[in-house]
ZAMARGU-4260 file (C-alpha; in steps of 0.2 Angstrom, whole numbers, plus 5000, padded with zeros to 4 digits):
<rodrens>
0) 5091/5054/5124 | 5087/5067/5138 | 5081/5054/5151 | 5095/5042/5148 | 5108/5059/5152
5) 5097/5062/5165 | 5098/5046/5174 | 5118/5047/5175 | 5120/5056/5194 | 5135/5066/5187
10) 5126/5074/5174 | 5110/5079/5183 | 5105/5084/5199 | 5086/5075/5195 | 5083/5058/5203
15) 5081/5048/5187 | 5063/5042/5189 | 5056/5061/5185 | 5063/5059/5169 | 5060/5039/5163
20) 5041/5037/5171 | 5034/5051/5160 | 5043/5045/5144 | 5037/5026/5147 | 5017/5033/5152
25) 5017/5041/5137 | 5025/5028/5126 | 5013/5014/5136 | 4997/5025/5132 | 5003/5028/5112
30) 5004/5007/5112 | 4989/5007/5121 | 4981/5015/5109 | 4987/5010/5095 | 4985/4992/5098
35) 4966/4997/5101 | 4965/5002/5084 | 4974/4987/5077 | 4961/4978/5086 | 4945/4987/5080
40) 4954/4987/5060 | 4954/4965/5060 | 4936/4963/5069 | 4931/4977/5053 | 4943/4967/5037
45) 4935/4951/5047 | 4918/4958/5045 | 4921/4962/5028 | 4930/4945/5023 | 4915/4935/5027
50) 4902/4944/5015 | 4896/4935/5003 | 4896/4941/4983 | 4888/4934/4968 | 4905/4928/4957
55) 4903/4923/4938 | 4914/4909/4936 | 4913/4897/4922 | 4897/4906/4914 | 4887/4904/4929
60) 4884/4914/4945 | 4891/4907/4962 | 4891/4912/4979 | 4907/4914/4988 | 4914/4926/5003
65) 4924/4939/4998 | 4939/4934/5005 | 4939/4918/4990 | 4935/4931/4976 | 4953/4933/4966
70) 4960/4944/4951 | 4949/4943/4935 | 4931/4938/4944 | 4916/4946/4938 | 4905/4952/4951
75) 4888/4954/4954 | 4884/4969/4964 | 4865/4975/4969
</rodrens>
């Protein structure tokens, strides 16, 4: 709200650009960043979607990756 009142030339004496450019750096480095963390949090649900468990389905054990196991499946964990 300050930098749009500051970039109305009535209003403020300040050329407009002193107040915007460090509101949008440090908006652009908070989306940097959070999108780096969005990033690293898939490759890491990625990793762990493509482990393989031991599932007991139809009284036997089969091997499936964790992202086919469902509600209700018994697991075997070692």
């Amino acid at each position: 709200m300050i930098a749009i009142l500051q970039s109305i030339p009535i209003i403020s004496p300040l050329n407009p650009f002193t107040a915007i450019a460090p509101l949008a750096f440090v908006i652009g480095i908070s989306m940097a960043r959070d999108a780096y963390e969005d990033y690293k949090r898939y490759k890491m649900d990625d990793e762990t979607n493509k482990k393989v468990f031991k599932v007991l389905r139809h009284g036997e054990f089969k091997e499936i990756k964790s992202s086919d196991i469902k509600v209700g499946d018994i697991l075997m964990m070692s």
